[in-house]
N, C-alpha and C positions, 0 to 999 in steps of 0.2 A: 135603775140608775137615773139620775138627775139629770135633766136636759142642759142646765147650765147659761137657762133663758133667764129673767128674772120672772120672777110671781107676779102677775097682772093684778093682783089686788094689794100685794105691797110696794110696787111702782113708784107712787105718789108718797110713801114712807120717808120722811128723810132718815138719816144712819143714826142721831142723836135719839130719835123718836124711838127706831128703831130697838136700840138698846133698852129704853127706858121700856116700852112694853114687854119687851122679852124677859127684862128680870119680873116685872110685873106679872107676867104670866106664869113661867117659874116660881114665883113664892105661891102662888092659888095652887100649882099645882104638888109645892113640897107640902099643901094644906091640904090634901089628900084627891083634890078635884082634879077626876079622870082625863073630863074633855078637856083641863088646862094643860095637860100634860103634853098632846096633840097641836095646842096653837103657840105655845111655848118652844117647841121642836123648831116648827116651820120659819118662825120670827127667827130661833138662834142660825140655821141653816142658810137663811136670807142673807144674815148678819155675815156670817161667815162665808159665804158666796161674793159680800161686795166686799168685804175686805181684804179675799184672795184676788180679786182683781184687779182693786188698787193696790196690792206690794209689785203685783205680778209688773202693770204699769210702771214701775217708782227703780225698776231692777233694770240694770245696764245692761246693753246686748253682749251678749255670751262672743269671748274670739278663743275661735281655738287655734293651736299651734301647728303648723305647716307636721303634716304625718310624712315620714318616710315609708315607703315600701320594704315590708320584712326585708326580699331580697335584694336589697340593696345598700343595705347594711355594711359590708364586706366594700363594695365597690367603689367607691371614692377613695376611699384612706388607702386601698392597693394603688390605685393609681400613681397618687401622689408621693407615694413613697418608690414609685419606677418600680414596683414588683409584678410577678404576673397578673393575670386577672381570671 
């Protein structure tokens, strides 16, 4: 599994760069070339690593809605209506 660090040798990649090698490598490699197929992967993976990090940044904090307790369910609305409990 992925560490989820970036690749210390494409660091210094910007994201524009990025792309543009990656199709780059992709076409060598739909041209039958084995090892492009390998540095083609890693480029789109990188690619795709900082991209899920910037939506991840760009997304609002999550609120969730006050949970009642299953069993408690029953017990306010008895109340208020003066029934037993």
């Amino acid at each position: 599994m992925t560490s989820g660090r970036a690749t210390p040798q494409l660091g210094h990649v910007d994201d524009d760069e990025l792309a543009r090698l990656a199709a780059s490598w992709r076409a060598q490699a739909l041209r039958g070339d084995k090892e492009a197929y390998g540095i083609a992967h890693a480029l789109e993976v990188e690619r795709r690593r900082r991209l899920r990090a910037s939506q991840m940044a760009a997304l609002p904090e999550a609120t969730r809605p006050a949970v009642r307790a299953w069993w408690k369910f029953w017990g306010p609305a008895r109340a208020e209506r003066g029934g037993p409990m």
